[in-house]
C-alpha positions, -999 to +999 in steps of 0.1 A: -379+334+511-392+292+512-420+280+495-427+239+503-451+222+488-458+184+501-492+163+490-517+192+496-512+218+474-538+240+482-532+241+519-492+248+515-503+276+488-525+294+511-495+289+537-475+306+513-494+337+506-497+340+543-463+353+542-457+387+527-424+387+505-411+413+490-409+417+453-373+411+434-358+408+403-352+372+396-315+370+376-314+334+370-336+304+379-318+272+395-339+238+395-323+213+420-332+178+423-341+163+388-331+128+378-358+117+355-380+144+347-360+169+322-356+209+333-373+213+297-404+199+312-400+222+345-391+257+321-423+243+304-449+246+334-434+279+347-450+310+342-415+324+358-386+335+331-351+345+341-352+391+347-389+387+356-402+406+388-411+380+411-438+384+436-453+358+466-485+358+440-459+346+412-443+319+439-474+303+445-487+301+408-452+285+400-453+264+428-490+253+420-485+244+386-453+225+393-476+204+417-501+196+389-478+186+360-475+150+393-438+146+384-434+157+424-439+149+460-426+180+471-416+210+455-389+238+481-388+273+465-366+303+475-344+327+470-306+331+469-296+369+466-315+374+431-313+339+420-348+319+424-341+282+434-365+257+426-357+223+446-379+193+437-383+156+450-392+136+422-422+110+427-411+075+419-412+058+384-424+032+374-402+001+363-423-029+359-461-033+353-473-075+360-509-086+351-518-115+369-552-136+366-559-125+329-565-156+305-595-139+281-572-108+271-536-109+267-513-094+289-497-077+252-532-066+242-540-047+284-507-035+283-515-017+245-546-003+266-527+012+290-504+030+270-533+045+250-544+056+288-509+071+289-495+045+314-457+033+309-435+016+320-402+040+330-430+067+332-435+089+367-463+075+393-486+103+390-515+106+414-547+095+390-522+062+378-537+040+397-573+047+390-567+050+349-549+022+353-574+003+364-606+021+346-583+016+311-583-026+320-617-024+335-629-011+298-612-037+281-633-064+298-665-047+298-665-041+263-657-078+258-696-085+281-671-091+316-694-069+338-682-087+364-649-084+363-630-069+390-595-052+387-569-047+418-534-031+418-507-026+444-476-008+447-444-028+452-413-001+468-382-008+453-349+005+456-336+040+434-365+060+435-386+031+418-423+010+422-435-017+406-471-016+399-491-055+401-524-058+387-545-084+400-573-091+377-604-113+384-624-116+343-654-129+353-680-147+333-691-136+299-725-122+294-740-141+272-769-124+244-805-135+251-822-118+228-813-095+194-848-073+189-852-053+156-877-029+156-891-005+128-881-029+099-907-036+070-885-038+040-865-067+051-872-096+078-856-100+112-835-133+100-821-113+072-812-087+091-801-111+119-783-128+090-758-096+085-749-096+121-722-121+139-740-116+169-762-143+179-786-151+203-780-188+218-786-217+199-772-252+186-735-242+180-733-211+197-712-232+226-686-235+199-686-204+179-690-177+205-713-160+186-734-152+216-707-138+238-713-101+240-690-079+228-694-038+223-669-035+190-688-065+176-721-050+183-710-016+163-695-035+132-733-056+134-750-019+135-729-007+107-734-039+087-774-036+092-771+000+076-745-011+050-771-036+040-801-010+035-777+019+018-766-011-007-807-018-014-816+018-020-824+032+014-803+063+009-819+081+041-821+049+065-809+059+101-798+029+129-793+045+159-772+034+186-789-001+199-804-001+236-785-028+253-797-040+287-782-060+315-796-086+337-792-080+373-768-111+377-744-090+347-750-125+329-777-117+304-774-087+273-810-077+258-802-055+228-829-037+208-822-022+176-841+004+162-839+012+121-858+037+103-859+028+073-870+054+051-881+051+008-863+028-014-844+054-043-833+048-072-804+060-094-811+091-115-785+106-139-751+095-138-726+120-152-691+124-151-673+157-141-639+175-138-609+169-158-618+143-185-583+134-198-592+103-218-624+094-233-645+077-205-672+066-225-661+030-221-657+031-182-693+046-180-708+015-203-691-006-180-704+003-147-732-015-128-746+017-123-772+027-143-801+050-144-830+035-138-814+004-112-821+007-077-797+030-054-767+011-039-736+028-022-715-008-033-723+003-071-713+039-065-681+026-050-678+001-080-680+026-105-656+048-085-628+018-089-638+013-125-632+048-135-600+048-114-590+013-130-595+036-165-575+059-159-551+044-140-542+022-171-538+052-191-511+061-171-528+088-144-518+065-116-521+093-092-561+102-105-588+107-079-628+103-086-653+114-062-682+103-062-711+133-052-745+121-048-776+147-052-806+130-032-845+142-046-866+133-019-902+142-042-886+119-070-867+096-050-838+092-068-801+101-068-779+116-094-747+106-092-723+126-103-684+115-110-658+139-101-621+136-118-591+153-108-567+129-133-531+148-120-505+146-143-488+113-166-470+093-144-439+074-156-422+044-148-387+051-140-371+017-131-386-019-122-373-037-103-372-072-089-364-087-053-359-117-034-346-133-069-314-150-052-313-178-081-336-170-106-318-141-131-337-110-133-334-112-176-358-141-167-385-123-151-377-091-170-391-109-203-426-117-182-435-079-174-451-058-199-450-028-181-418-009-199-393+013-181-394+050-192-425+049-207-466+057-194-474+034-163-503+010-164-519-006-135-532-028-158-497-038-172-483-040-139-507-064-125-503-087-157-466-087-149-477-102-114-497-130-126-471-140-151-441-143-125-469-164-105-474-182-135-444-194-140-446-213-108-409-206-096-420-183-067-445-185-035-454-149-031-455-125-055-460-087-044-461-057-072-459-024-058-450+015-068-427+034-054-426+073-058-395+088-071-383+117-050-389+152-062-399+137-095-438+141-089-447+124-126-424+094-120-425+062-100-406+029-096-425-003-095-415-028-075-421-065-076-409-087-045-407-123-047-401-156-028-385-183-043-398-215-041-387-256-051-395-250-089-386-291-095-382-323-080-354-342-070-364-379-059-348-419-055-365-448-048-358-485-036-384-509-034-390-544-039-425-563-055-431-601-058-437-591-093-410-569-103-384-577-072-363-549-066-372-516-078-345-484-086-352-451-095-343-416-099-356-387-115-346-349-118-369-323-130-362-285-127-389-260-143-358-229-133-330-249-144-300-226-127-319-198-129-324-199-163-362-196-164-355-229-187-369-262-181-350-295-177-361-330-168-336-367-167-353-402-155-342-433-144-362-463-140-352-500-138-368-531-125-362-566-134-398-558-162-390-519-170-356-497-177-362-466-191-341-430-199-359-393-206-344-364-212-359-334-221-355-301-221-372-265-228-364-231-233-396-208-232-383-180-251-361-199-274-367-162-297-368-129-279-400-127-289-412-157-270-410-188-297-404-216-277-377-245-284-384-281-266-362-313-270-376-349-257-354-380-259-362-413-244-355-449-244-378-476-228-379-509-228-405-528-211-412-567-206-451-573-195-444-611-195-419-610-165-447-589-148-470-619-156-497-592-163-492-590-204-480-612-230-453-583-248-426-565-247-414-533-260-381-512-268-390-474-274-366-452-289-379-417-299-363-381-305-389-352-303-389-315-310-412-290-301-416-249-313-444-231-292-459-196-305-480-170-283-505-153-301-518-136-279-513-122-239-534-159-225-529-181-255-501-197-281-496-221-304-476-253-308-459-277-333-442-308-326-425-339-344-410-367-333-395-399-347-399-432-327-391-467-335-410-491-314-400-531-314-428-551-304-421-587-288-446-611-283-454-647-272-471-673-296-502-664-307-516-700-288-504-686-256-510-642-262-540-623-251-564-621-284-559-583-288-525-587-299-535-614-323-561-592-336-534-561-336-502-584-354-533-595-379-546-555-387-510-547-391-504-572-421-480-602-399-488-639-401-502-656-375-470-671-359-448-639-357-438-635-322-419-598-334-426-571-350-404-534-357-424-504-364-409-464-374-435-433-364-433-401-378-458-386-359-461-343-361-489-324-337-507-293-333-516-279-300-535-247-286-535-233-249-552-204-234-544-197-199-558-175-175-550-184-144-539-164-114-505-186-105-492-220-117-494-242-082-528-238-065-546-213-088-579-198-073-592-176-100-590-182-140-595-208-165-572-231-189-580-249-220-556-268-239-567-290-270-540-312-289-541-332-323-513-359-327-509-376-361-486-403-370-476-390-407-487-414-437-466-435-448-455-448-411-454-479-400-487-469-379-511-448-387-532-434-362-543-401-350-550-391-314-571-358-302-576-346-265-588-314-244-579-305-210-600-278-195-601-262-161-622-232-145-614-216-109-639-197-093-637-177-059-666-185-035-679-150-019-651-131-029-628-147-008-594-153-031-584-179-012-615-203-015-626-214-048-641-238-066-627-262-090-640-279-118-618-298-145-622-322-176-595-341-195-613-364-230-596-378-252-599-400-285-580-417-308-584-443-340-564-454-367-565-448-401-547-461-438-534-493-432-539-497-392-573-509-378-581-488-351-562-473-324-531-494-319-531-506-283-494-497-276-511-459-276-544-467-255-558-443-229-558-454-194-573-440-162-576-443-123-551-432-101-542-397-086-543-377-119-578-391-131-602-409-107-594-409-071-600-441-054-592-464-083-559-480-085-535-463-112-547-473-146-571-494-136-602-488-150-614-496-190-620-524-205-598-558-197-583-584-222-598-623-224-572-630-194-588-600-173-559-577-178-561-541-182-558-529-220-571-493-219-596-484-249-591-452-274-616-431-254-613-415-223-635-390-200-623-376-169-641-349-148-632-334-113-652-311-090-639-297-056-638-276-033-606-259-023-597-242+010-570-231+031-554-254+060-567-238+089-539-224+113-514-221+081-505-185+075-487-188+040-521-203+021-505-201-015-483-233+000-507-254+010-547-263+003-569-287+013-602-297-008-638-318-014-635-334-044-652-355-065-637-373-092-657-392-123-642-411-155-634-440-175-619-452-203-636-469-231-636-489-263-645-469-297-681-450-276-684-441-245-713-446-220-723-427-195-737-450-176-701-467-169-687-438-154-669-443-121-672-418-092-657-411-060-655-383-037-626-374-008-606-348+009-572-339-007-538-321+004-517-302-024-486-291-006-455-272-016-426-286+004-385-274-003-386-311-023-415-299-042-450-302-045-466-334-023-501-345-031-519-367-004-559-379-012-581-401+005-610-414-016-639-437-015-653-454-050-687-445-048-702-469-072-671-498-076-681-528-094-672-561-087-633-565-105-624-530-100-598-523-081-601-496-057-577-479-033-582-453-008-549-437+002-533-422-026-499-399-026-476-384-053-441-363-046-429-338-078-463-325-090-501-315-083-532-332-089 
């Protein structure tokens, strides 16, 4: 008994049961033949089993269905005593797919389309491959508006059994939209409807954008953003059907038509919570945006649902779920909203942990989360532990995350992942200046000294006018309850007269301490005190600019001393609040900081200085990573006992980088009888920009660009507006492995003749 079955399987099946066989009683079944295609798949397809009764009706159902699985040319069946033999000849797989001619799609992207059509490579050439094959591509490009796209493929024999399959693929032009219709509309215009789509029709800058270039996926988002638009304005029952779109003759032109039926504007009726009420929700409710009375939107519903979650969430049911079910009354038209809570039970927090941490130590970033191990998870805790670690400004990503514990349903892990980024500054310089000749420096400044979370800084500066030594260092939690401890120590001496710019010279010795307090989550307090001793030298008075004539005469020294030796014991008071999202590059939160320095009675000067420092970041559309920047820095100082005024040694100055943008560094304020800047005992500085990530950069918490616009000056005893300087520019902030680099160009908008203004400005260490 044969059975053969070749490319026709209904004409070699009608052969078959042309021949009368006899029934038998099939013992075993043997499948001969296979290479690639497993007997599981064979056993699979037949309705034959090992000790069935096999008839010629039987044969040709087996044989039929092996034929249709298209693993097979041919498929031989007969029998050996009681044993049915199955021999098959396998049709030949495929082992390489090439697309040629493709430059609008990807060859990645069609061959992600074919496998969704079931098309792979190592897979069997069935008989419909070729024509899915080339309907799955031909779908890609028409629902990108290539009509005329044309799709070709050939089979390449190859050696073992094998083809390769190339696709030759002509794209075509894109059909371009003509015209967006919307019909039925009365509650809204066409261009603010038109306004929610990112379809376009042609226009100005439609060659660039693209905008016009049909697409089918675009068109659906566009449909769905039309009706997001109405359900968020109160049009509860509004229905946009499927658009008509219709196609030129040439396939270069899309007419689309879209048809909204608008319906009555509802508003929102009761609002009631249901379910499971584990907490008091009374707050949450108060909270939401909606409210009876306010005009239906499906965004507010979904607000509510996140505030209620955000509730209950920080009480600790992490796992809670709210649904929101809306009652519509057509004769009234509103809808009652009702709230829904299934809380599930207390969730605990079993372990945090920290990753990516190679240097910093995990005690360090330990102290900075609130959320505590074996007790009641917070969302709300959790997250604050995120924006403290990015406060800190050692790392460049920071991720929180929950993990569930296994078979522990009430318990999770929380995760935060970190990358660690250049927390300092390590720099040297060599340079040379007809006024200074030849310049040395280095400087070392580590906000993570070795991991420590503590801060450390060391200076060296000499030219043939200026040699100066800092050191200083902090430890933030100095007491484990977050007392800070700082230490500053410096020496500076500093000759203006080999400069030629000033008539003085000073030596600066000082020894500062500094104890920091929080008092709150955002905000702390400070205290510092310092002792300095400050030697003033000084040309004739004949030959000296008059301020320091005026300054030796306030200060109680005859008119011919050239010297004079003062001791400060100066203590201070400061206050910070700080709410921002990370330390390098915030986009979201404020900071204010306001100081008071005093030089204590009975020093040698007496003066007192007072300054803010305030800065607001607010995200533009809800998009996190573009916000808008404003920031102010004033100041004032004046002297008091036995000193006239502020004394100049501790004058404001402004311009540069940090301040005013444009203007040379300290450049700006008022000038001594010999033209030389002097700086003044008030300052004003302002700054408004626009910040925005580098296009084509993926990591956007490394780098930012921004419009700025910078305003300031410094003034003597009141200031007047109407001396500000301004300037405007575009501005780089970039964190590099060396640390942050800052590069600005700026243009002084309304310079005045003697000011000295400079475009190009750069700084390597630190951020504007």
């Amino acid at each position: 008994m044969r059975c053969t079955l070749p490319l026709s399987a209904l004409a070699l099946v009608l052969a078959m049961s042309a021949h009368a066989v006899d029934p038998f009683q099939a013992s075993d079944i043997r499948i001969d033949g296979l290479k690639r295609v497993s007997s599981g798949s064979v056993f699979d397809a037949l309705t034959i089993q090992p000790g069935d009764r096999v008839t010629d009706a039987d044969i040709s159902l087996a044989t039929r269905a092996l034929f249709e699985t298209g693993f097979f040319d041919q498929v031989e069946v007969r029998a050996e005593g009681d044993v049915l033999v199955i021999e098959v000849t396998e049709r030949p797989a495929v082992s390489r797919i090439d697309i040629e001619g493709n430059q609008a799609i990807k060859s990645e992207d069609l061959l992600d389309s074919l496998r969704r059509a079931g098309i792979v490579e190592g897979d069997v050439l069935k008989r419909a491959t070729l024509d899915q094959l080339e309907q799955a591509i031909q779908r890609q490009y028409t629902s990108r508006g290539r009509y005329d796209a044309t799709v070709n493929s050939e089979i390449i024999q190859q050696d073992r059994n094998r083809v390769g399959l190339k696709i030759s693929i002509f794209e075509g032009s894109v059909a371009t939209i003509s015209r967006i219709a919307i019909v039925g509309n009365e509650a809204f215009d066409d261009g603010v409807l038109l306004d929610e789509m990112s379809l376009t029709e042609a226009g100005l800058f439609t060659w660039f954008s693209g905008s016009n270039n049909y697409e089918t996926e675009k068109l659906d988002a566009d449909v769905e953003a039309i009706r997001s638009y109405y359900l968020n304005r109160g049009y509860v029952n509004v229905d946009v059907p499927e658009p008509q779109v219709e196609l030129s003759e040439n396939l270069e032109d899309v007419f689309i038509t879209i048809t909204v039926n608008e319906g009555s504007e509802f508003r929102v009726g009761s609002v009631n919570v249901g379910g499971d009420q584990p907490i008091d929700l009374s707050s949450a409710v108060e909270e939401m945006t909606l409210q009876t009375g306010e005009i239906f939107s499906r965004r507010l519903v979904n607000d509510a649902v996140s505030t209620m979650s955000e509730k209950l969430s920080d009480a600790g049911y992490a796992r809670a779920q709210i649904r929101a079910v809306p009652e519509i009354n057509n004769e009234t038209q509103t809808v009652d909203v009702t709230l829904v809570v299934t809380p599930g039970s207390l969730v605990y927090v079993r372990r945090v942990e920290f990753r990516g941490n190679t240097d910093t130590s995990d005690v360090v970033l330990r102290r900075e989360i609130p959320q505590l191990e074996a007790s009641v998870s917070s969302a709300a805790a959790i997250e604050k532990g995120r924006i403290n670690l990015q406060r800190l400004g050692f790392f460049s990503l920071v991720r929180a995350s929950t993990r569930p514990v296994p078979d522990q349903p009430d318990q999770v892990d929380v995760i935060y992942e970190v990358k660690e980024q250049a927390s300092g500054s390590l720099s040297a310089s060599v340079g040379f200046s007809q006024g200074e000749g030849v310049l040395l420096g280095a400087a070392v400044s580590q906000k993570n000294f070795l991991g420590s979370g503590n801060a450390l800084s060391f200076s060296l500066q000499s030219s043939s006018s200026t040699k100066e030594a800092r050191f200083s260092y902090t430890d933030p939690y100095y007491t484990i309850d977050g007392v800070s401890r700082g230490v500053d120590l410096y020496f500076a001496k500093t000759d203006f007269d080999d400069t030629g710019t000033a008539d003085y010279s000073t030596d600066e010795t000082g020894l500062g301490l500094t104890f920091g307090y929080p008092i709150s989550e955002e905000a702390r307090v400070s205290t510092n005190f310092a002792v300095q001793n400050t030697n003033l030298d000084a040309k004739a008075s004949g030959s000296r600019a008059s301020y320091i004539n005026t300054f030796f005469a306030s200060e109680g020294y005859s008119s011919s001393a050239t010297s004079a030796d003062f001791v400060e014991y100066k203590a201070g008071a400061a206050y910070s609040y700080n709410t921002l999202n990370k330390a390098f590059l915030p986009t979201a939160g404020t900071r204010h900081q306001l100081s008071f320095d005093l030089s204590i009675p009975g020093s040698d000067l007496e003066y007192y200085t007072a300054s803010y420092l305030g800065e607001a970041y607010i995200p533009v559309l809800d998009q996190e990573d573009v916000s808008l920047k404003f920031k102010t820095r004033v100041g004032y100082g004046d002297g008091f006992g036995d000193s006239d005024g502020l004394p100049f040694l501790k004058n404001f100055f402004a311009g540069g980088i940090r301040t005013v943008r444009g203007y040379k560094y300290n450049s700006l304020g008022p000038v001594d009888n010999k033209g030389e800047q002097v700086g003044g005992n008030v300052l004003v500085t302002g700054t408004a920009a626009l910040q925005f990530p580098i296009p084509g950069v993926k990591e956007t918490d490394q780098a930012r660009l921004s419009l700025f616009s910078d305003a300031g000056q410094v003034y003597a005893d009141s200031a007047k507006l109407e001396d500000l300087r301004y300037s405007a520019g575009l501005a780089l902030a970039w964190m590099t492995p060396i640390g942050p680099l800052s590069f600005t160009y700026a243009s002084a908008l309304n310079s005045e003749s003697g000011d000295e203004t400079e475009g190009f400005q750069f700084s390597i260490g630190s951020a504007f």
